[in-house]
N, C-alpha and C positions, 0 to 999 in steps of 0.2 A: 545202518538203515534209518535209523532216525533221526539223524543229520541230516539225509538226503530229504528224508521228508519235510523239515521242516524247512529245509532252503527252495522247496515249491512251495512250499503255503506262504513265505514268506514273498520270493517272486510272484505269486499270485495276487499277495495283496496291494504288491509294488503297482501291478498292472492294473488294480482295479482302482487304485489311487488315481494315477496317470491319467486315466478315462474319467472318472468324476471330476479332476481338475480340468481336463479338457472341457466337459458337461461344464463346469461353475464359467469359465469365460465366456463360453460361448451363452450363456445367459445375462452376460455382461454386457459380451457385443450386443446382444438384441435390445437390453437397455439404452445402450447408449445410443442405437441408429432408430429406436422410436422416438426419443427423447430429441436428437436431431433432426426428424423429420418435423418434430409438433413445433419447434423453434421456427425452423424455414418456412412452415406453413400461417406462423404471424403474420408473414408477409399479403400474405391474401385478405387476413383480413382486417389490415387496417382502413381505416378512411380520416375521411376530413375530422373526425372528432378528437382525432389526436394531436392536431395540429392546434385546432382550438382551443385542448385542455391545457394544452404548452402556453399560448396566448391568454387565457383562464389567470393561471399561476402567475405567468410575468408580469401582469396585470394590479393582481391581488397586491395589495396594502399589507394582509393576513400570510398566516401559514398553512400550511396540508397537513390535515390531520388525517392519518393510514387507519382504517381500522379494517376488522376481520373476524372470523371467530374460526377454532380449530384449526389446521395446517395452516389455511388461508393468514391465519391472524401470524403466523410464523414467517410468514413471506411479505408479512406489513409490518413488523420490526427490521427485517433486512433492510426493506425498500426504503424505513423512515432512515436506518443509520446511514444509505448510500445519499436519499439529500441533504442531508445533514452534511455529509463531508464534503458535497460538491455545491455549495451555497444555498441551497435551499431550505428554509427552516422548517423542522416537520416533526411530528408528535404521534405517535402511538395511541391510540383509544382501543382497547379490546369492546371487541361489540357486548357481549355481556354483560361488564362491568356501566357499561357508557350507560345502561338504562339503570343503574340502582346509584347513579352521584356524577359517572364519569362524563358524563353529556356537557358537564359543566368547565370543559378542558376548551370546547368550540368558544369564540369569540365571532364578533360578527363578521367581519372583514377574510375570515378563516376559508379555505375551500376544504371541502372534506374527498379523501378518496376511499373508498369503499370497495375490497374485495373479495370475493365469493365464488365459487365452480358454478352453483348451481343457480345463486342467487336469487334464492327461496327459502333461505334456512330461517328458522323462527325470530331468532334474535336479530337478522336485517330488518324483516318486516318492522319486527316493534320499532328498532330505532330510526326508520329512513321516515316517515311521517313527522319525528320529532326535528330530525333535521332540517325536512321542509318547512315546516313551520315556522323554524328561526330564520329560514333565508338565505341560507348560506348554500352554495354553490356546490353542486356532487358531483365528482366521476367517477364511474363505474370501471372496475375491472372485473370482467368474466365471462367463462364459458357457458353464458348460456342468454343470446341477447333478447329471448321471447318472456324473462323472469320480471319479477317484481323489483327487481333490485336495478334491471335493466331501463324499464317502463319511468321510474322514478327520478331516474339519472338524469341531469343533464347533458354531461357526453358521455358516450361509453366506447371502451377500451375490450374490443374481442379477444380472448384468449382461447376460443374454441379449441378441443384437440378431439382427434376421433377418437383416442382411447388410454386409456392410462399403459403403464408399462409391466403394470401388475400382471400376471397371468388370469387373474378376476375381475378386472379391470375395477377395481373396487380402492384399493388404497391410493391415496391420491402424488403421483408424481409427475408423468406427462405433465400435469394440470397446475402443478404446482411451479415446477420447471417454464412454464409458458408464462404466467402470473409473474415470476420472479424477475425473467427475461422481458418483460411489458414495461415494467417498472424502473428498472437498466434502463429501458430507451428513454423513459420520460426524463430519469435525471439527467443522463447525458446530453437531451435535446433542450433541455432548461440549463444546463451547462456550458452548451454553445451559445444559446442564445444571451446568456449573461457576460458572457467575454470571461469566462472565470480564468485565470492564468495560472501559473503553476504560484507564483507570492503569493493569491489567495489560497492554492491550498495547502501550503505550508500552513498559515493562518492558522488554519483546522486541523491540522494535525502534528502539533508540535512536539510530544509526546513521544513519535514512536522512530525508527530508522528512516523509515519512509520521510519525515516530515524534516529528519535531520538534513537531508540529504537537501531540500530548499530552502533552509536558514541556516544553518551551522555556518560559522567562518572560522577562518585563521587566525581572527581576533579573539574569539569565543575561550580557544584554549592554551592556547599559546602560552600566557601569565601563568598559567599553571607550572612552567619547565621555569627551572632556572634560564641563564643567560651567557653561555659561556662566550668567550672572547679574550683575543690575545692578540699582540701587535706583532708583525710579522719579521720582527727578529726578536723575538722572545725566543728562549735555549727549548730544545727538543725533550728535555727533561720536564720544564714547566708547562707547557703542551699537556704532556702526558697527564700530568697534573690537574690542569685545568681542565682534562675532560671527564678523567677517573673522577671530580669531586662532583661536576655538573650531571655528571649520569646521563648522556641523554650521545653515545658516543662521536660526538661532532663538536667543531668548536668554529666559529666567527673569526678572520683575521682580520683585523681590524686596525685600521690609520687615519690618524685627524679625522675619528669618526667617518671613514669611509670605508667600505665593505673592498678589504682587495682579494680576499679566500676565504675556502674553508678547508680544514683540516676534518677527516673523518678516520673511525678505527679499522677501515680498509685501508687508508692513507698510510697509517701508520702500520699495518701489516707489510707492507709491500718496500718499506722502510728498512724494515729487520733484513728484508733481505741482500740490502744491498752491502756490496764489498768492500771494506775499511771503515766500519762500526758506523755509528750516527751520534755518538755524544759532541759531536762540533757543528750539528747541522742544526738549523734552526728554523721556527715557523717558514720564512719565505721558500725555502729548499723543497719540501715537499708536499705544501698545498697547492691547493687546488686554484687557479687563480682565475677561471671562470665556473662559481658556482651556481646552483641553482637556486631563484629568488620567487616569492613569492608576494603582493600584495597585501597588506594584514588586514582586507575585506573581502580576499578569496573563499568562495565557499571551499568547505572540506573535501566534498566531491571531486569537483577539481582538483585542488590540491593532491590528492590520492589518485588522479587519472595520470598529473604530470608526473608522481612518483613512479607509477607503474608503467610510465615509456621511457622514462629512464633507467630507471632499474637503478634506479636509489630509495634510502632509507630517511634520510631526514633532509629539511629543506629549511633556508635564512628566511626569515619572515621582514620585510621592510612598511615602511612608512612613509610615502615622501622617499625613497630610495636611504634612509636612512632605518640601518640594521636594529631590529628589537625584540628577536628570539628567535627561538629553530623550533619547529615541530618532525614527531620523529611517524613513522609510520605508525606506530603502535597506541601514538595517542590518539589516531581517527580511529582506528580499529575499534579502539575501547570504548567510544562512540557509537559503534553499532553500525558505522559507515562499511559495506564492503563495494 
């Protein structure tokens, strides 16, 4: 009896599981299709002034310095690291801080961007007068274009939304989500208009796999492997040899310094199998005598796209068609390349 009973309380609580996980997404979806509608609804309100703050910036001699205070100020560090990576040089000022030393971060030639929901909070007021004074150039971002914050600005940047996604409509995300997505268009429409190409933003970010992937080449790592190579009547023995000591399972065949195969540890699999031994057979017998070659200025990228339509492991590295290492798949990998 008490087995049974517990295998209801148990199914019981299964089912009540079930329905509050249903309840938790279905509070997800409402996040995410409020948060999608406040996005779509930028559209309405943009005008001319974002065209001019783009024109503003490309203009400017100076930098955009983001400032903010509370979530806002949280959406002005994202906005500053996203121009930063896409050419535009830009600096963080926490609005609080800017009136007790930070104010001293602006330079003249500087445009400031300024964002706010309400754009009325204490600490805009105090700083946006100090701004003005020095001369430097404002845009406004914010949901609300009848503010002080707005009135002050030279152009402003709407991010109205009719309501946050809170059920109090109190914590701020709709608002934030808008603000963040405002600040996306500026750099990327400062991005266009800069001709920024993908070499600059290697530039900027050299660092991470992302940035490997626009400057890494075949020259880069190559030196790293040893060099194997053998002329193509060398014995099937010293083959073996030459690749066990190179570690890198492939070998170069190589005459009068010219590239005629390559020998790989598939090669020599496929070798074992054949009928009447192989100790008489020699490099030219079982290589490869159209291998695959690569430039020693190709990026890695490449390099790693040609491996994976071939469906090979390691690739001849030349110069001038003149052989000077192999890269194996594993040394892009360890790169961070996928």
């Amino acid at each position: 009896m008490f087995s049974i009973i517990a295998r209801i309380f148990a199914d019981s609580n299964h089912l009540i599981i079930m329905k509050a996980n249903q309840d938790i997404n279905q509070i997800a979806k409402k996040v995410f299709e409020q948060e999608a509608q406040a996005i779509q609804g930028l559209s309405r309100h943009l005008t001319d002034d974002f065209a001019k703050s783009v024109e503003a910036v490309l203009s400017s001699k100076g930098r955009i310095i983001v400032t903010g205070i509370g979530k806002s100020a949280n959406i002005a560090q994202k906005i500053v690291s996203t121009l930063n990576s896409t050419g535009t040089p830009a600096i963080f000022m926490h609005a609080a801080d800017a009136i007790h030393g930070d104010l001293g971060i602006i330079l003249k030639d500087d445009i400031v961007l300024a964002i706010s929901k309400s754009g009325n909070t204490p600490e805009i007021k105090v700083l946006l007068p100090l701004i003005k004074f020095r001369g430097n150039t404002m845009i406004a971002i914010t949901g609300n274009t009848d503010s002080y914050l707005a009135q002050k600005a030279d152009f402003v940047l709407d991010v109205t939304v009719d309501k946050e996604a809170c059920p109090n409509n109190l914590a701020p995300t709709t608002s934030t989500t808008a603000q963040l997505v405002m600040g996306d268009a500026l750099a990327v429409a400062l991005l266009e208009m800069k001709g920024f190409s993908t070499e600059d933003f290697a530039k900027v970010h050299p660092g991470g796999a992302l940035g490997k992937k626009l400057y890494l080449k075949a020259e880069d790592i190559f030196n790293n492997n040893e060099k194997p190579m053998v002329a193509s009547n060398t014995p099937i023995s010293d083959v073996i040899v030459e690749m066990t000591t190179k570690r890198l399972g492939a070998t170069a065949v190589i005459d009068n310094d010219e590239i005629k195969g390559m020998i790989t540890d598939g090669d020599l699999r496929r070798m074992l199998q054949l009928e009447g031994g192989y100790s008489q057979l020699k490099a030219l017998d079982i290589m490869n005598a159209s291998p695959k070659t690569i430039a020693h200025d190709t990026l890695l990228v490449d390099a790693l796209n040609m491996m994976r339509i071939n469906n090979i492991t390691q690739v001849l590295v030349t110069n001038q068609n003149d052989y000077v290492g192999v890269i194996h798949l594993h040394d892009i990998l360890k790169e961070g390349i996928l």
